[in-house]
N, C-alpha and C positions, 0 to 999 in steps of 0.2 A: 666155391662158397666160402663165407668169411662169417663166422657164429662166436658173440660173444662166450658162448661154453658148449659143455659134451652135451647138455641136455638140448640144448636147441640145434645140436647137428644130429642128434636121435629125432630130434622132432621135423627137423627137416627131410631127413629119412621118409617117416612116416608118411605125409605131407606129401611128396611125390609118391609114394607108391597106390596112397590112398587115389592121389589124381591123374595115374601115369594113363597115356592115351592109349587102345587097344593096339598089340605090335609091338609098345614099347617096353623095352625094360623098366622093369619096376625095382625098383629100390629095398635091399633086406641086410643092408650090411654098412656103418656108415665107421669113419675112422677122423678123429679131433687131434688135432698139436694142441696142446696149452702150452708150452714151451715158449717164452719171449725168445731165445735162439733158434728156434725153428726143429724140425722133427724129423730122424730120420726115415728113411722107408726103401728098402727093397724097393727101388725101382728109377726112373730117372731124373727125378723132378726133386727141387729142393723145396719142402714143406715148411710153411714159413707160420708163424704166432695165430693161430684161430683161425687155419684154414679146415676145413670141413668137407673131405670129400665123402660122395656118396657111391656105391657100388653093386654089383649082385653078383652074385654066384650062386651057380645048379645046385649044390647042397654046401651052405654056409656054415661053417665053422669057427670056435675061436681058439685063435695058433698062438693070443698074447692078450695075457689080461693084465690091465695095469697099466705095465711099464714092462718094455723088455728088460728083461734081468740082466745083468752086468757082464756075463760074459760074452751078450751079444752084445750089449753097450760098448764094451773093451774091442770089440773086434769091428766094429760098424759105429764110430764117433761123427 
């Protein structure tokens, strides 16, 4: 997904979980770049300016508010 900001990739969140078909995962956890450079992430994929992905997990938590702080920033460019 490609969302001019956070609040439309929250609302895209919603949006699918509100209409996710029975069986399917439903949507409680969405994660936005603003970053014209693109956004790091723990994982394999290079996240690039308004991308929007959407996710779930069993019991969702938040591990980063913000912005990662600089010493992860320093160690994960």
């Amino acid at each position: 997904h490609h969302k001019e900001s956070a609040a439309d990739c929250c609302q895209a969140c919603l949006d699918q979980a509100k209409n996710v078909k029975p069986g399917d995962t439903r949507c409680n956890i969405w994660v936005y770049c603003p970053s014209e450079f693109g956004c790091y992430s723990p994982d394999i994929y290079e996240h690039r300016h308004q991308e929007c992905w959407l996710k779930y997990a069993e019991k969702p938590r938040q591990n980063f508010k913000d912005r990662y702080s600089e010493t992860y920033r320093n160690n994960h460019p």
